[in-house]
FIFI-678973 format. One record per residue (C-alpha): residue number from 0; residue in three letters; x, y, z. Coordinates in pm, 1 decimal. Example, Ala and Ser with C-alpha at 12.3 -4.5 7.8 and 13.67 -1.06 7.14 Angstrom:
BEGIN
<0, 'ALA', <1230.0, -450.0, 780.0>>
<1, 'SER', <1367.0, -106.0, 714.0>>
//
This chain:
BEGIN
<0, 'UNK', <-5521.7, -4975.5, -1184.0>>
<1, 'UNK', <-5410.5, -4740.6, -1493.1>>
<2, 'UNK', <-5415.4, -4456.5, -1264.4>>
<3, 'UNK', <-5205.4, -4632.3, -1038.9>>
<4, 'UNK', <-4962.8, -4739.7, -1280.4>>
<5, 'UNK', <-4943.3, -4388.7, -1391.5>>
<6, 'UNK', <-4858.9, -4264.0, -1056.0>>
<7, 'UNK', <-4607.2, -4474.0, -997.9>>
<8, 'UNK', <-4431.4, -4423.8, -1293.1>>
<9, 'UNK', <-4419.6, -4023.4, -1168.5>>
<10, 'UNK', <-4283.9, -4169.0, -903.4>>
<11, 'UNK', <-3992.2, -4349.9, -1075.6>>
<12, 'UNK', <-3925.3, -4098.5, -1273.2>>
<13, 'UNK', <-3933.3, -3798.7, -1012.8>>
<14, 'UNK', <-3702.5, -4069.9, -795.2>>
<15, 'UNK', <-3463.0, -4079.7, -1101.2>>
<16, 'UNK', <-3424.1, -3740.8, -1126.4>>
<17, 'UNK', <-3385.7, -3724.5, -765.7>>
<18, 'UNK', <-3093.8, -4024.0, -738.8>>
<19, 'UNK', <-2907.9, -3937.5, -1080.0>>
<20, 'UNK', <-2558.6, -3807.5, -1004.5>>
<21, 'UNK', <-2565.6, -3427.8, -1094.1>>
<22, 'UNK', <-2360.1, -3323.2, -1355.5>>
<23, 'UNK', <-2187.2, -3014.6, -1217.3>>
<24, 'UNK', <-1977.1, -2816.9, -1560.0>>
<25, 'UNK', <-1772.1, -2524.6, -1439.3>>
<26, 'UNK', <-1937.0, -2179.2, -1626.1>>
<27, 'UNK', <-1680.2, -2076.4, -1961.6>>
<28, 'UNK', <-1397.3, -1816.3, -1889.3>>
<29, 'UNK', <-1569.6, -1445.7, -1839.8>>
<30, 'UNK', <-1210.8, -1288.2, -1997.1>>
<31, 'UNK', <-976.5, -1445.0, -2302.0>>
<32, 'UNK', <-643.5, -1371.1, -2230.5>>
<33, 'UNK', <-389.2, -1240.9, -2581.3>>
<34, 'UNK', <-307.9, -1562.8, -2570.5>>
<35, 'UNK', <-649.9, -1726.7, -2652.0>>
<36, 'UNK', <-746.5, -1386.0, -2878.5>>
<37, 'UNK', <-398.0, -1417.0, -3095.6>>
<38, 'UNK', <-463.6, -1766.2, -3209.8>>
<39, 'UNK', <-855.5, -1695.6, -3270.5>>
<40, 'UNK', <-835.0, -1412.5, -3471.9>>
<41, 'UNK', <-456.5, -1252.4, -3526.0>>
<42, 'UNK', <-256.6, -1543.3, -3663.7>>
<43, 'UNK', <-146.3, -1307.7, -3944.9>>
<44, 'UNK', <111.2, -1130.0, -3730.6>>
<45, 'UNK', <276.7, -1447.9, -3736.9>>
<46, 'UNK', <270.5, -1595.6, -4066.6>>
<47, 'UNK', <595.5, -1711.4, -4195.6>>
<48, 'UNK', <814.3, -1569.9, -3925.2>>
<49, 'UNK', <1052.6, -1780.7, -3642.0>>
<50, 'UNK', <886.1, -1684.8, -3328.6>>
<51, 'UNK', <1045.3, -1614.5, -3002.0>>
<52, 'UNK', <796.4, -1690.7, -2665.1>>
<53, 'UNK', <915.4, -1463.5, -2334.8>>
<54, 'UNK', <681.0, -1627.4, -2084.4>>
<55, 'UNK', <695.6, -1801.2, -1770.7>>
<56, 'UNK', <464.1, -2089.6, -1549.7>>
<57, 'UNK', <202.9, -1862.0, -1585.6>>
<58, 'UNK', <134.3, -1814.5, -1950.5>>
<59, 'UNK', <-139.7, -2020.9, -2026.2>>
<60, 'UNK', <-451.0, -1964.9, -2218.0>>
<61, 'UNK', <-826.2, -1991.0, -2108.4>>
<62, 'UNK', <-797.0, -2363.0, -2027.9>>
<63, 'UNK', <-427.7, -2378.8, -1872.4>>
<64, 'UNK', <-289.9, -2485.4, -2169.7>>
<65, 'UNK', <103.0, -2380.7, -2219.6>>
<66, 'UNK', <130.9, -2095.4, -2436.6>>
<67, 'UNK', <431.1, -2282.4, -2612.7>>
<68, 'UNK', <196.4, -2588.5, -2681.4>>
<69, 'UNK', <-62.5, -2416.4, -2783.9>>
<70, 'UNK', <147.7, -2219.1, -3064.9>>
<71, 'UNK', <319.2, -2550.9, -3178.9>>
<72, 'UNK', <-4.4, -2732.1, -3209.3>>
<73, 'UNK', <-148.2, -2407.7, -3413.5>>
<74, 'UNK', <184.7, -2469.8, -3640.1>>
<75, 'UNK', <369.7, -2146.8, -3538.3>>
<76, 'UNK', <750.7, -2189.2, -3567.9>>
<77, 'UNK', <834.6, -2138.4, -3266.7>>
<78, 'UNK', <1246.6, -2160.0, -3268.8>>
<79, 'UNK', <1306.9, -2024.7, -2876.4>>
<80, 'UNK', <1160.9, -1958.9, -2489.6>>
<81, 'UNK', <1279.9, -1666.3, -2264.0>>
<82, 'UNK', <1254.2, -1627.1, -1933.3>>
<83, 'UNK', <1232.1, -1354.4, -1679.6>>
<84, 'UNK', <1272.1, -1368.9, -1325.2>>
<85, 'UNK', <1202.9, -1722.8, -1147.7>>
<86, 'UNK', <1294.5, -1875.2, -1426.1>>
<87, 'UNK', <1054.3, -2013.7, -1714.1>>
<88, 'UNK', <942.4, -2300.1, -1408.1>>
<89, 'UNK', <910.6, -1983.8, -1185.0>>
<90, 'UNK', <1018.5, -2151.0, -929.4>>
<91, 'UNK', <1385.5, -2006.8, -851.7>>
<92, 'UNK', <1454.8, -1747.6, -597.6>>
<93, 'UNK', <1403.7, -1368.5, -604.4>>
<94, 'UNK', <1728.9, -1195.0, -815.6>>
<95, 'UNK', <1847.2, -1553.7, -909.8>>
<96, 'UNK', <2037.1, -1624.3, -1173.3>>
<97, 'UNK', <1885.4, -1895.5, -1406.0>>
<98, 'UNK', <2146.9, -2058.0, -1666.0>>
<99, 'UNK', <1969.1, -2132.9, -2024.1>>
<100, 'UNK', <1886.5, -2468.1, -2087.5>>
<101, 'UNK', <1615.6, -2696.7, -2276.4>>
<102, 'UNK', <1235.5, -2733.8, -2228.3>>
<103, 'UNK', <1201.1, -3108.4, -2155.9>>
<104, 'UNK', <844.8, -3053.4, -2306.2>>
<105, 'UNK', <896.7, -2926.3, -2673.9>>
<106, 'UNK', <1287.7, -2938.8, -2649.6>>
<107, 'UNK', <1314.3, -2532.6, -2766.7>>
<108, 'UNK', <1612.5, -2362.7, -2609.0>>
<109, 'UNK', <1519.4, -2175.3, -2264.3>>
<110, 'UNK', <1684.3, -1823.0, -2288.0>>
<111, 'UNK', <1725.9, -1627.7, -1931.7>>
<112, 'UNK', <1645.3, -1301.1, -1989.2>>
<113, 'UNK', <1655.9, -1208.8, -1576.9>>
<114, 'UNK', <2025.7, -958.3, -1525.1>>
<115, 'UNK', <2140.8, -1034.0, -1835.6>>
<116, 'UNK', <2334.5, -766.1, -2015.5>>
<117, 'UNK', <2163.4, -589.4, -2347.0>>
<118, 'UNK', <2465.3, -743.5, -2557.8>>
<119, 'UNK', <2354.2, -1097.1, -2435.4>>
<120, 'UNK', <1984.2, -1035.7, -2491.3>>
<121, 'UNK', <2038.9, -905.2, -2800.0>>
<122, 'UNK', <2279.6, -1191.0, -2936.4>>
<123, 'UNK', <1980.2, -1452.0, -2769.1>>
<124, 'UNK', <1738.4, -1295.6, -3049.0>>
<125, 'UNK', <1985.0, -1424.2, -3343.6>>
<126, 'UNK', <1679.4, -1640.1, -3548.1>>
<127, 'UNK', <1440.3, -1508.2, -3408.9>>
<128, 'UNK', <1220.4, -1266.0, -3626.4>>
<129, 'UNK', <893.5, -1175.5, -3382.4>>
<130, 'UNK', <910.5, -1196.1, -3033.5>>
<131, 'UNK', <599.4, -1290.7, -2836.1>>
<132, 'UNK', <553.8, -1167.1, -2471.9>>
<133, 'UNK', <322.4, -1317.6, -2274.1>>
<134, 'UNK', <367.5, -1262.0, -1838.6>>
<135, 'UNK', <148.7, -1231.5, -1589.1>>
<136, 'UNK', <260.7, -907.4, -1395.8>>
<137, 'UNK', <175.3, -850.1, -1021.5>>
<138, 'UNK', <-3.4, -517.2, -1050.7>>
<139, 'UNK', <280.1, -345.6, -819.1>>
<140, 'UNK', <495.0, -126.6, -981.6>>
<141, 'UNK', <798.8, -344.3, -773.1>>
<142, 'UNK', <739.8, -661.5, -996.2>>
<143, 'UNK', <1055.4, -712.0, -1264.3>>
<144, 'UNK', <858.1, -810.6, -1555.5>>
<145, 'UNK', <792.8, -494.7, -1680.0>>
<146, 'UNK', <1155.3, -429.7, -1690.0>>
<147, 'UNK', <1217.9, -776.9, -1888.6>>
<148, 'UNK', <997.2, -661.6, -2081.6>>
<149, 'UNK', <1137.8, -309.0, -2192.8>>
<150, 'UNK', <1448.2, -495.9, -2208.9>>
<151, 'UNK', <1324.1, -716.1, -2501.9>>
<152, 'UNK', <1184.2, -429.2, -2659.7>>
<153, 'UNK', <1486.0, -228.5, -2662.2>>
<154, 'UNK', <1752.3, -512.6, -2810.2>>
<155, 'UNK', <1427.4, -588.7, -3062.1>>
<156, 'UNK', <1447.2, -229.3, -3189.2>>
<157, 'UNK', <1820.2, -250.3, -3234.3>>
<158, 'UNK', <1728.9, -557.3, -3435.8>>
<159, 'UNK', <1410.0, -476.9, -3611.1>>
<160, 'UNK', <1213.1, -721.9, -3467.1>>
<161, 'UNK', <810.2, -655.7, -3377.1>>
<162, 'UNK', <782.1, -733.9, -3032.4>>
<163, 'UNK', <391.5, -835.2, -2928.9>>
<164, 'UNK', <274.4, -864.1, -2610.3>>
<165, 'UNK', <-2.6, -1111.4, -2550.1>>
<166, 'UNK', <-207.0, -910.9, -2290.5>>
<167, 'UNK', <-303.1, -1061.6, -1916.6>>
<168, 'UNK', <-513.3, -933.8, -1641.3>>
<169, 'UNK', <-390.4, -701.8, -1389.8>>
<170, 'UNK', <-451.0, -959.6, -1068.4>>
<171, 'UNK', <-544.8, -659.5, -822.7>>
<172, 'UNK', <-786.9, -444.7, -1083.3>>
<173, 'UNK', <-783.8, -130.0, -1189.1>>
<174, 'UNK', <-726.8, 107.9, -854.6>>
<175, 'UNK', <-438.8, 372.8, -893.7>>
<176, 'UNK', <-253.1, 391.1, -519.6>>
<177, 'UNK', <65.3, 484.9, -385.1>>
<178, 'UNK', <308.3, 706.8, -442.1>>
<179, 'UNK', <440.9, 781.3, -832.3>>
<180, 'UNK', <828.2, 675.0, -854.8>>
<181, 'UNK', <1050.9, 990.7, -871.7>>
<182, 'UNK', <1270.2, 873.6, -1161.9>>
<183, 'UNK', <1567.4, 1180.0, -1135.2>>
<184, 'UNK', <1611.2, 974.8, -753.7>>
<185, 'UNK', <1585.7, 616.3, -849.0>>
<186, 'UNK', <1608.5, 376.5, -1207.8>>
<187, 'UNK', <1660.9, 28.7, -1123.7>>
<188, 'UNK', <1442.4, -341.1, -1208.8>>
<189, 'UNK', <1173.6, -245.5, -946.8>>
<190, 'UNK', <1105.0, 89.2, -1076.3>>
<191, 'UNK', <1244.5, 285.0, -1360.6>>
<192, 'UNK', <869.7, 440.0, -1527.3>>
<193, 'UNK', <694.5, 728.6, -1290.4>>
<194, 'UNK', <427.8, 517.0, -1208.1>>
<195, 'UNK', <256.2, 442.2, -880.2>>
<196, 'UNK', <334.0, 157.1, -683.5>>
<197, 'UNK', <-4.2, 64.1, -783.2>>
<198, 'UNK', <-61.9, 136.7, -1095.9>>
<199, 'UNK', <-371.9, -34.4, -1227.8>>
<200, 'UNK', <-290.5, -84.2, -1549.0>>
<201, 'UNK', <-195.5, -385.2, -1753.4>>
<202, 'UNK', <128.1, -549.7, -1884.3>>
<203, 'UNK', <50.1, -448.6, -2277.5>>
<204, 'UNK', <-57.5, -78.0, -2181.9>>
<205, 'UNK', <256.0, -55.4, -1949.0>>
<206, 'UNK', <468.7, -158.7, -2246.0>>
<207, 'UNK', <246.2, 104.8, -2469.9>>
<208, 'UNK', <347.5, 365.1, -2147.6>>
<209, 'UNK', <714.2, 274.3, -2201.4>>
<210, 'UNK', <771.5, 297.4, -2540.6>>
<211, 'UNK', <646.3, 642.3, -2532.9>>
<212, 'UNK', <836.8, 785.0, -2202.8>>
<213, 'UNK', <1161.4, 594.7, -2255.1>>
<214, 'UNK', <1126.8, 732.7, -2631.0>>
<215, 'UNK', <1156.5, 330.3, -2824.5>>
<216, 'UNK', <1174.3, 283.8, -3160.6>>
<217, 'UNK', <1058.5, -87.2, -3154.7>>
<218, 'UNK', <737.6, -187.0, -3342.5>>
<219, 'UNK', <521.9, -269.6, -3080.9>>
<220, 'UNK', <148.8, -421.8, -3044.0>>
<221, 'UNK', <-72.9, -588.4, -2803.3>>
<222, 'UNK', <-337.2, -831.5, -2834.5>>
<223, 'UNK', <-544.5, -718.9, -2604.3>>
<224, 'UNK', <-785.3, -937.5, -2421.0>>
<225, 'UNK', <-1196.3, -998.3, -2467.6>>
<226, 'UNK', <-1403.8, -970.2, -2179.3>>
<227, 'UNK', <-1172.0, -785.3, -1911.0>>
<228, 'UNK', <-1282.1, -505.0, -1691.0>>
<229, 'UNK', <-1053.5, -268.7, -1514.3>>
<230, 'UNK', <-1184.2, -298.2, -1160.8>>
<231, 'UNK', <-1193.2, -673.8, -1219.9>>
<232, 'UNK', <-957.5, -904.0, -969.3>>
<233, 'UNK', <-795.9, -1227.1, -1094.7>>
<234, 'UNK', <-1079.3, -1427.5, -987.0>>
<235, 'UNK', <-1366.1, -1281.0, -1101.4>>
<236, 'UNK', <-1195.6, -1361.4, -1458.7>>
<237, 'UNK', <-1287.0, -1695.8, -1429.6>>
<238, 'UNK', <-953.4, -1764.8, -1560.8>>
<239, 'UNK', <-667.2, -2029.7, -1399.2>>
<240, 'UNK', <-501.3, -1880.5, -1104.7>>
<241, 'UNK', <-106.9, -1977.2, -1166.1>>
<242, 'UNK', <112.8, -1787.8, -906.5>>
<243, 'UNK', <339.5, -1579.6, -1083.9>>
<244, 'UNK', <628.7, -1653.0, -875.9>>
<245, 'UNK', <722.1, -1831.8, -573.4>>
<246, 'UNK', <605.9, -1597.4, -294.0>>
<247, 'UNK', <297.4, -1463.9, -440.7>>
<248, 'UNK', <89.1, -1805.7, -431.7>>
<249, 'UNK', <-205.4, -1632.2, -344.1>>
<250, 'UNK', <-438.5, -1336.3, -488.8>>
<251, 'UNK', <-434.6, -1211.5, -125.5>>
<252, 'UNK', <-81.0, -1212.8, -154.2>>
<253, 'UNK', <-148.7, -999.5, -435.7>>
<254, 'UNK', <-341.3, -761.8, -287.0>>
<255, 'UNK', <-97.6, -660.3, -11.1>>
<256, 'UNK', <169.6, -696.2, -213.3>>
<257, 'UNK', <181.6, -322.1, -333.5>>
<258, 'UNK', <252.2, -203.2, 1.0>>
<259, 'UNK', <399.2, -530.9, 225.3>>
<260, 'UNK', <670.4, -505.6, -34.4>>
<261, 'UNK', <828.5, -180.4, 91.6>>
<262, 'UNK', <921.6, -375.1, 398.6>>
<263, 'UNK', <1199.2, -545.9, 208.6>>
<264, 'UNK', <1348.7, -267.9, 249.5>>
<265, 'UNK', <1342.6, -289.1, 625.8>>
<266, 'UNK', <1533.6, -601.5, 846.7>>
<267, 'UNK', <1098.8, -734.9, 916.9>>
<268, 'UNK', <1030.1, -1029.0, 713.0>>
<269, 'UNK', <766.3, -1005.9, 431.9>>
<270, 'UNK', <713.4, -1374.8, 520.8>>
<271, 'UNK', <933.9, -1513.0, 236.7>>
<272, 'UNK', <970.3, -1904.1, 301.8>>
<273, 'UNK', <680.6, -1949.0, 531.6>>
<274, 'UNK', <310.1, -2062.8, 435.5>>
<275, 'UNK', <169.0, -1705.9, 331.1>>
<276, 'UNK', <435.3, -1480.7, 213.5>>
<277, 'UNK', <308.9, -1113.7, 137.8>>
<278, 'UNK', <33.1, -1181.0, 349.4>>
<279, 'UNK', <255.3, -1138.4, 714.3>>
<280, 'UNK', <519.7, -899.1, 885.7>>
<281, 'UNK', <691.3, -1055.7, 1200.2>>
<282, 'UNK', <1062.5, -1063.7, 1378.1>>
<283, 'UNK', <1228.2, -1168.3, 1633.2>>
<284, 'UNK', <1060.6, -1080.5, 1991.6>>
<285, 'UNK', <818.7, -837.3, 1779.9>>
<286, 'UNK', <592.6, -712.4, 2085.8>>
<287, 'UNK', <259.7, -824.6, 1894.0>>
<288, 'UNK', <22.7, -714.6, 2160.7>>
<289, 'UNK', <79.0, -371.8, 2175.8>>
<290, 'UNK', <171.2, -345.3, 1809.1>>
<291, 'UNK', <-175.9, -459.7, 1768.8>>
<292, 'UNK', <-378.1, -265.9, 1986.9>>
<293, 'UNK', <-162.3, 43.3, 1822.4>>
<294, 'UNK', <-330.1, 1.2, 1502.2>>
<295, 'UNK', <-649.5, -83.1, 1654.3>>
<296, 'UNK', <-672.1, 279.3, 1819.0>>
<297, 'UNK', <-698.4, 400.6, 1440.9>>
<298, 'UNK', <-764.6, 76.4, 1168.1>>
<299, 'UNK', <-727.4, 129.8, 806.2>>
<300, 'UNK', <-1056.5, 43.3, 603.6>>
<301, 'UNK', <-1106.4, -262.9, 437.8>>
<302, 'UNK', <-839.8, -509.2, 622.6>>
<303, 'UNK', <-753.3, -666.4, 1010.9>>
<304, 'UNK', <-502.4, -783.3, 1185.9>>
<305, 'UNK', <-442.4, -1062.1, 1415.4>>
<306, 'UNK', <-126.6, -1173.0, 1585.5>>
<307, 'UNK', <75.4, -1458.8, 1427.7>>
<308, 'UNK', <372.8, -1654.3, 1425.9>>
<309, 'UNK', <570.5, -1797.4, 1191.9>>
<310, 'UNK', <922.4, -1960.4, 1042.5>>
<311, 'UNK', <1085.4, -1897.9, 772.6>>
<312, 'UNK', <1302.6, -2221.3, 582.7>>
<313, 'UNK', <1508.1, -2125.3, 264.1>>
<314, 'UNK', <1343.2, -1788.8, 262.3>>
<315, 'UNK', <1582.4, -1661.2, -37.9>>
<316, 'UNK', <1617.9, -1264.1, 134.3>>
<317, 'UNK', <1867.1, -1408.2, 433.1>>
<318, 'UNK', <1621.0, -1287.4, 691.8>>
<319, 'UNK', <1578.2, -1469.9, 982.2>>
<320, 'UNK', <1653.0, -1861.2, 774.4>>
<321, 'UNK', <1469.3, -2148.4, 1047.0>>
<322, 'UNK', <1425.9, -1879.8, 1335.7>>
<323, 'UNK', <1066.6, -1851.1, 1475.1>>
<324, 'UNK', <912.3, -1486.0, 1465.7>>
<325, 'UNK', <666.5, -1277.0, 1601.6>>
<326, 'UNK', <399.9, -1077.9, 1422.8>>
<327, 'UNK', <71.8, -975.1, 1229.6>>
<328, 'UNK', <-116.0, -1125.4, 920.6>>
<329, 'UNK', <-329.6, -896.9, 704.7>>
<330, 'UNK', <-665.1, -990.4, 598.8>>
<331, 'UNK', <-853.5, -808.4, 347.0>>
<332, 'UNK', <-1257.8, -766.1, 485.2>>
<333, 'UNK', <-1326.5, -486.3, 208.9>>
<334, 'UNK', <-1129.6, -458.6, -137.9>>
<335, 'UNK', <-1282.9, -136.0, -247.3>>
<336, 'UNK', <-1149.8, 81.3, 69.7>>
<337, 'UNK', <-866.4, -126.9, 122.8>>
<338, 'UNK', <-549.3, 77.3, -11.6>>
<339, 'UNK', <-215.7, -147.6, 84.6>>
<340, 'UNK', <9.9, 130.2, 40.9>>
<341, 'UNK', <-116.5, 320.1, 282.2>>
<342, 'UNK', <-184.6, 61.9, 487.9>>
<343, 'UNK', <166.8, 7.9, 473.7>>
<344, 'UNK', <275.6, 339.6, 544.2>>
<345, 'UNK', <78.8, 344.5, 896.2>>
<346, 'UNK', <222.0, -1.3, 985.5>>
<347, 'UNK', <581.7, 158.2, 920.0>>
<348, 'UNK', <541.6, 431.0, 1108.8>>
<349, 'UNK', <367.8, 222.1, 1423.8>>
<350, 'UNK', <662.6, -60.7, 1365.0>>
<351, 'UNK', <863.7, 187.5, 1394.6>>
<352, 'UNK', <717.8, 406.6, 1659.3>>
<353, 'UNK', <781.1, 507.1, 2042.7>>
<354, 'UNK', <488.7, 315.3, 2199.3>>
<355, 'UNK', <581.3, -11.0, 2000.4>>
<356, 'UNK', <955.0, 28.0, 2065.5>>
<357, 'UNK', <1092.7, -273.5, 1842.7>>
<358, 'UNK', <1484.2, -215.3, 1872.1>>
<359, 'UNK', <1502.4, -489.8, 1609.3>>
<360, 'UNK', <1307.1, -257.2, 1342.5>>
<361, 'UNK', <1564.2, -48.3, 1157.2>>
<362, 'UNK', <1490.9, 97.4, 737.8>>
<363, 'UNK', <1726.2, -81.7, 516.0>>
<364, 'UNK', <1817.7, 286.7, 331.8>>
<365, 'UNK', <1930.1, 228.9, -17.1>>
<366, 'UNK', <1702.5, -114.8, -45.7>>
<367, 'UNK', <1408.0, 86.8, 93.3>>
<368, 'UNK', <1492.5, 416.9, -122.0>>
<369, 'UNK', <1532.8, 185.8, -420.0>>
<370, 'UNK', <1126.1, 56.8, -346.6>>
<371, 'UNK', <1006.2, 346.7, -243.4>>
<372, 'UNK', <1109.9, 548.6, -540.2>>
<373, 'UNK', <1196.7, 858.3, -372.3>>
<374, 'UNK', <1312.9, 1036.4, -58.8>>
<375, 'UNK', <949.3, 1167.2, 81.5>>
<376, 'UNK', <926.2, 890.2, 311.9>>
<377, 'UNK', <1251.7, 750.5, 425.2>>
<378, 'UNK', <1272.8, 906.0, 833.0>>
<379, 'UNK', <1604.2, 1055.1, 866.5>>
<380, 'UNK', <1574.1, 1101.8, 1241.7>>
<381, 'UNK', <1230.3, 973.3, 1435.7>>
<382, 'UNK', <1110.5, 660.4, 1203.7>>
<383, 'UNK', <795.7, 712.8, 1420.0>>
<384, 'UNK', <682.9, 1048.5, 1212.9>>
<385, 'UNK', <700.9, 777.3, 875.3>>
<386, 'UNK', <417.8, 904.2, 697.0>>
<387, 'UNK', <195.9, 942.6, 343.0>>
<388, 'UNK', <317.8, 1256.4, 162.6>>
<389, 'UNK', <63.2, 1490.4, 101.0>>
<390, 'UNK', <117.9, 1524.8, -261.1>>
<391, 'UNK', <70.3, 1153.8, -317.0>>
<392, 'UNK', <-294.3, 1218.3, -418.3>>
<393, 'UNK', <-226.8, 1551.4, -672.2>>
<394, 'UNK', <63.1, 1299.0, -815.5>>
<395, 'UNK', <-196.3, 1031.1, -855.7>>
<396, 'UNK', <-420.8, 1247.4, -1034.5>>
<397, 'UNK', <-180.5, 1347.5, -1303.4>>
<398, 'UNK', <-71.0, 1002.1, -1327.2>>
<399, 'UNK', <-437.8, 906.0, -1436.3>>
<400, 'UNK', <-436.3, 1167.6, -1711.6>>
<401, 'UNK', <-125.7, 1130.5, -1795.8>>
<402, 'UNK', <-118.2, 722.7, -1927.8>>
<403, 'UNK', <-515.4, 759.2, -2077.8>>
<404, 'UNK', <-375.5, 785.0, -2393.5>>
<405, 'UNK', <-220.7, 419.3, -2314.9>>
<406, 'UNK', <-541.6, 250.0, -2193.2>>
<407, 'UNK', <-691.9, -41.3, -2358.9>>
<408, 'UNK', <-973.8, -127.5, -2156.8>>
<409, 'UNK', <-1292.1, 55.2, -1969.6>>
<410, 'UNK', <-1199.4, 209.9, -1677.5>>
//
């Protein structure tokens, strides 16, 4: 009888084990972004001093807490916001203008940074005597918030004010692809450092890069982050995933993005407005079929096509507003061979090409020559012969050497 009592008491308890809901905790963070690090262990650098935030939807720490409330509930004084481009909601259109206004949250002031003149950044510092930067960039040498970045750091230097930037993965890793910006041909807000269009490098050791090649005087540091590898992607982090702006909702967005962009420069859409932006290339009566089999005869590594269609509503680049189009998603099947600037070079050149023959495909020259950063790949005659520059790769490796000094992390 005891035995049996025994064994059914195994019983019970094996059953309980069996029938109790599982308690299921998501692992910690692998990587602690400046944000998380600053408030841990730096709160020195901002002892006594009216702080200025430059951040954005995406500037959260470890947990997806707002930078902004996690510095008020630390007991920074924190007097002012800045935004850069998108707005400090990130939700406005590419090359918008944003007008200041108020954060409903912790009613502090909401400075637009975004194609604002240096006077007007510079008088938006007034009261302000550090100036915290904390953006997630792209990875894609394209993205503006490099530039609003510089930007801060130059009217801060005419004001002595530190600037520090609270340090963020790069989404896309560490790899170094494309070509490097020709800087004598183009300086504009998607490209103004000789850098690749891929650069591989993060938003603090960009800002390290800058200060030394555009010679700034501003006193500069960088919290760096704990636990980040340079051929880690965004999630492998273990961090939140906030899109940094309206049409990049999507790591795979991200991915592509270093090459898909240079079609803005041509009358395709990038697949602004639709459901996966960055991830698509279509227009009107594109001849998907035999653009297809084209790049089937020869496929890049790491990615595939298939055929698509989509519409774009309020797309924000005027292309093709409400009109169905034709075209081809990318899919990434293998990120280490996978090089989207390349990638994007062949699917120019096929686009473009006599045994596609898309009469509605036509390079966009100054937009394109303002992407591309240079004049090595712009067709002048036969678009068709669009192709990667041979010195791409000896530019590449000088690149490498040439911003080690600027490196925080492993590579």
């Amino acid at each position: 009888m005891r035995t049996a009592q025994w064994v059914l008491g195994v019983v019970v308890i094996v059953l309980g084990v069996r029938l109790a809901p599982r308690l299921v905790l998501a692992p910690p963070p692998t990587v602690q972004p400046g944000i998380d690090v600053l408030l841990s262990d730096s709160m020195q650098l901002l002892r006594g001093r009216r702080v200025g935030l430059v951040s954005h939807q995406a500037g959260v720490d470890a947990a997806g807490v707002p930078d902004a409330q996690r510095l008020l509930s630390a007991g920074v004084q924190l007097v002012a916001l800045f935004n850069p481009e998108h707005g400090y909601s990130g939700t406005a259109d590419p090359g918008a203008l944003v007008a200041s206004s108020r954060d409903s949250a912790t009613g502090l002031p909401i400075y637009s940074l975004y194609r604002r003149t240096s006077a007007s950044t510079d008088s938006m510092l007034a009261g302000v005597d550090l100036v915290l930067v904390d953006l997630q960039d792209a990875g894609a040498r394209y993205y503006t918030y490099l530039w609003t970045t510089v930007e801060v750091m130059r009217s801060a230097a005419r004001r002595g004010i530190p600037v520090v930037v609270l340090d963020r993965p790069n989404p896309v890793g560490g790899a170094v692809q494309g070509n490097v910006l020709d800087t004598l041909v183009s300086r504009t807000a998607v490209g103004f450092l000789a850098i690749p269009m891929r650069h591989g490098m993060t938003l603090g050791e960009l800002a390290l890069l800058a200060r030394h090649d555009l010679h700034l005087s501003v006193d500069l540091s960088v919290v760096p982050m704990r636990g980040w590898r340079r051929a880690m992607y965004f999630d492998e982090t273990g961090l939140p995933f906030v899109p940094p702006s309206p049409n990049l909702r999507t790591l795979e967005a991200l991915v592509h993005y270093p090459g898909l962009c240079l079609f803005e420069g041509t009358t395709l859409s990038v697949g602004r407005g639709s459901d996966h932006p960055f991830e698509q290339i279509g227009g009107v009566e594109l001849d998907t079929a035999r653009l297809l089999a084209e790049l089937r005869r020869s496929p890049p590594p790491g990615v595939r096509f298939v055929g698509t269609t989509f519409t774009p509503h309020a797309a924000g680049d005027g292309k093709y507003n409400d009109t169905t189009l034709t075209g081809i998603r990318l899919e990434v099947t293998d990120r280490s061979s996978y090089d989207p600037t390349l990638t994007a070079v062949r699917l120019l050149g096929t686009v473009a090409g006599d045994r596609v023959h898309f009469p509605g495909f036509h390079f966009l020259p100054e937009p394109f020559r303002r992407l591309f950063g240079g004049d090595t790949l712009l067709p002048r005659q036969d678009a068709s012969r669009a192709k990667a520059d041979p010195g791409w790769l000896a530019q590449l490796a000088e690149f490498r050497e040439r911003r080690r000094p600027f490196l925080i992390y492993q590579e």
